[in-house]
N, C-alpha and C positions, 0 to 999 in steps of 0.2 A: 185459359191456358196457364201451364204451368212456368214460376219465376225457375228456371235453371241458373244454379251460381256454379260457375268457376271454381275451384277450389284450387287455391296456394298456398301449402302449405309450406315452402321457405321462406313465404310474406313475413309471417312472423320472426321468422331464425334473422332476414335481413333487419329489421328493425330494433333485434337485440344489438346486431354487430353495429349499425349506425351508433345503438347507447356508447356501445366499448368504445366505438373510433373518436365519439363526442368526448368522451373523459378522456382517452389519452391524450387528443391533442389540446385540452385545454390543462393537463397538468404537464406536458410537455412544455405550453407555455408559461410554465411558471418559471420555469428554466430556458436558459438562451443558450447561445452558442458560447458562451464564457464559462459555462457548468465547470470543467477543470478548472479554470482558476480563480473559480469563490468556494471550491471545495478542495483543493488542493489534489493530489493524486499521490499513487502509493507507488515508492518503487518496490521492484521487486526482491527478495530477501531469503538467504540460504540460513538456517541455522543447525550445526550440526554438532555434537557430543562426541568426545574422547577420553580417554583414560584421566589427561590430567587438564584438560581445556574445553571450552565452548568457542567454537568457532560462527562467527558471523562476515558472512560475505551478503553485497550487499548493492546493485546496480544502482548509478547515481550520472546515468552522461550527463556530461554538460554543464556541469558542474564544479565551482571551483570548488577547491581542498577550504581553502577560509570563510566559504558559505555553508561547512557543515556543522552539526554542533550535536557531538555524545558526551550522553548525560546517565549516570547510575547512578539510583538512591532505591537503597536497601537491595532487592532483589531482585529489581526492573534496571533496563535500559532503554533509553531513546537516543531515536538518530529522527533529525531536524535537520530543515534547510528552508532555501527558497534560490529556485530558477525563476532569472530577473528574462524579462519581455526584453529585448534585441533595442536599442532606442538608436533608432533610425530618424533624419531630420525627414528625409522625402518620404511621401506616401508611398505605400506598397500597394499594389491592384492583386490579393490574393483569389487564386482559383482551388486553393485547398490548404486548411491549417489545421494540423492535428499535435505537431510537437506540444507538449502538457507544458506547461509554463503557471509560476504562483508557489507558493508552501506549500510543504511536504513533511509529517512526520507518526513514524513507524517507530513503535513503542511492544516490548516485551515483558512477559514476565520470564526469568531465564530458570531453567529447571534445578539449576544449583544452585549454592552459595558460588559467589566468585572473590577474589582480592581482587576490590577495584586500584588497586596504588599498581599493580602489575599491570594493567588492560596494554594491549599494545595496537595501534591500529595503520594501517597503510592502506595507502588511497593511490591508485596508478589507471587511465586511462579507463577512466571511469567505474572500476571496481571499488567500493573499500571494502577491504578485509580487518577485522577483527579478532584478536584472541582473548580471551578472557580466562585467565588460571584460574583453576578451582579452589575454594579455599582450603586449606592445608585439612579443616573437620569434614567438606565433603566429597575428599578422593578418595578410593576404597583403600584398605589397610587389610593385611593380610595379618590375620592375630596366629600366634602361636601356640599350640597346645601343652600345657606342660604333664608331663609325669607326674602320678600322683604317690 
């Protein structure tokens, strides 16, 4: 008599997905539930171009005004910080933590020349805004044609 085999052919497709499940979860282990704050996180960041400015706004809750720190050299800027972890003496029993906690910094290269001695910045309710004046060589100029 003849051997009859079964044929499965998802056997194989399952044994690829166990590979895939096998490596994610051991380079998921590489990483813990602290990932944001040994990598820091990005806030989020508007930047926008005018006639005679570069405007930057730029989401920062929770943040105090003397934990931020902008910085221009040459044609970049950066904005730096750090949201400090709540230091609480009692233990907490968390059943969910996602507020980002740790360093933060969000660094551009800006499309113009700027006069950094002008930058002007304001920080309210966890916005900061920024302007940045163009330098006087890279706001447009309207030249004049003369008669010849």
């Amino acid at each position: 008599m003849a051997n009859i085999v079964r044929r499965r052919p998802f056997s194989e497709l399952m044994g690829i997905r166990d590979e895939v499940d096998r490596f994610l979860n051991d380079t998921v282990r590489l990483f813990d539930d602290n990932v944001p704050e040994r990598m820091g996180w990005r806030p989020s960041v508007d930047m926008e171009e005018n006639k005679d400015s570069i405007v930057i706004t730029a989401e920062l809750p929770g943040i105090k005004k003397d934990d931020i720190k902008i910085t221009i050299v040459d044609n970049k800027i950066m904005i730096s910080g750090e949201v400090l972890e709540e230091k609480d003496v009692q233990e907490k029993n968390y059943f969910l933590k996602e507020r980002l906690r740790g360093k933060f910094s969000r660094g551009f290269t800006l499309p113009t020349p700027v006069d950094s001695s002008k930058v002007e910045a304001t920080y309210k309710e966890g916005i900061l805004s920024l302007t940045l004046p163009k330098a006087e060589e890279a706001k447009p100029r309207e030249i004049s044609i003369k008669d010849s």
